[in-house]
N, C-alpha and C positions, 0 to 999 in steps of 0.2 A: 839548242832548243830552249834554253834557261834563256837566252839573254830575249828569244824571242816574246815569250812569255811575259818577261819583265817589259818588255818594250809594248804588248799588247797593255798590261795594267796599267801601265802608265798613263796609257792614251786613254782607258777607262776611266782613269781617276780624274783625268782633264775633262771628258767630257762630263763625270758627275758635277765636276768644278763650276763648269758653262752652265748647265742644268739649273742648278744653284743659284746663280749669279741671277739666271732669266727668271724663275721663282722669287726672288726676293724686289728685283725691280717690277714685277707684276705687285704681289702683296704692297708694295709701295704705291703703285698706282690705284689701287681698288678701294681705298676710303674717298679720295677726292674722287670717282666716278659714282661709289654711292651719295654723296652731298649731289651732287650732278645731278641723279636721277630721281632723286628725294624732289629736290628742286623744281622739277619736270613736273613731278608727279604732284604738289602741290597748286602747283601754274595751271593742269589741265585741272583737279580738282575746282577748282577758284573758276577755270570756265567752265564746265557743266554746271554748276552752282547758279552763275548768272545766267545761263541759257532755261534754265528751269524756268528761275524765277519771271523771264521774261514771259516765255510759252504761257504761266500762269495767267500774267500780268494780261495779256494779249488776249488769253481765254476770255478772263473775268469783262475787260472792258467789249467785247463782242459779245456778248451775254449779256450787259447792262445795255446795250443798245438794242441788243433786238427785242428784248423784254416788252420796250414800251411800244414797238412796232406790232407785238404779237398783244398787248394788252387793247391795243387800237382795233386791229382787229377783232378780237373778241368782243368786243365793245359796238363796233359796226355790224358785227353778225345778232347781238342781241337785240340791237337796233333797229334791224330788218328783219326780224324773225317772225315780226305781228303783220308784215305788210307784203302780201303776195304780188304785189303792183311792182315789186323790187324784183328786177334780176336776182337769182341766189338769196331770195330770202326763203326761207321754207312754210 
C-alpha cells in the first residue's frame, strides 16, 4: 500500500508540475495580449471620435443650408401676408 501511495504522489506532484508550467506560459502571454487589447481599444476610441465629429459636421452644414431656405420662406409668407390675391397669403 506504501509504495502505491507513493506512486499516487508522485503523479500528483507532476501533475502540480504541468499546472505550473501552463500557469506560468499563460502569465507570459497576458502582457503582450493586454498591449493587444489597449491597442484595439485606442483604434476603436479614435473611430468613434471621427464618427462624432463627422455626425456633427453633417448636422451643422444641413442646418446652415436649410436655414436660408426656411429664412426665404419666411420672408415670402410676410410678403404675401398683405395680399389676399395670393394663394396662402392670409
Amino acid at each position: 500500500m506504501a509504495v502505491e501511495e507513493a506512486t499516487g504522489m508522485g503523479s500528483l506532484f507532476e501533475e502540480l508540475e504541468v499546472r505550473e508550467a501552463a500557469a506560468r506560459v499563460r502569465l507570459e502571454e497576458l502582457p503582450a495580449a493586454v498591449v493587444e487589447l489597449t491597442l484595439r481599444l485606442v483604434k476603436v476610441r479614435e473611430d468613434l471620435s471621427r464618427l462624432e465629429i463627422t455626425r456633427e459636421t453633417v448636422a451643422q452644414v444641413l442646418a446652415e443650408l436649410s436655414a436660408p431656405k426656411a429664412e426665404e420662406d419666411a420672408v415670402a409668407e410676410d410678403a404675401h401676408a398683405d395680399r389676399p390675391d395670393i394663394p396662402g397669403a392670409r
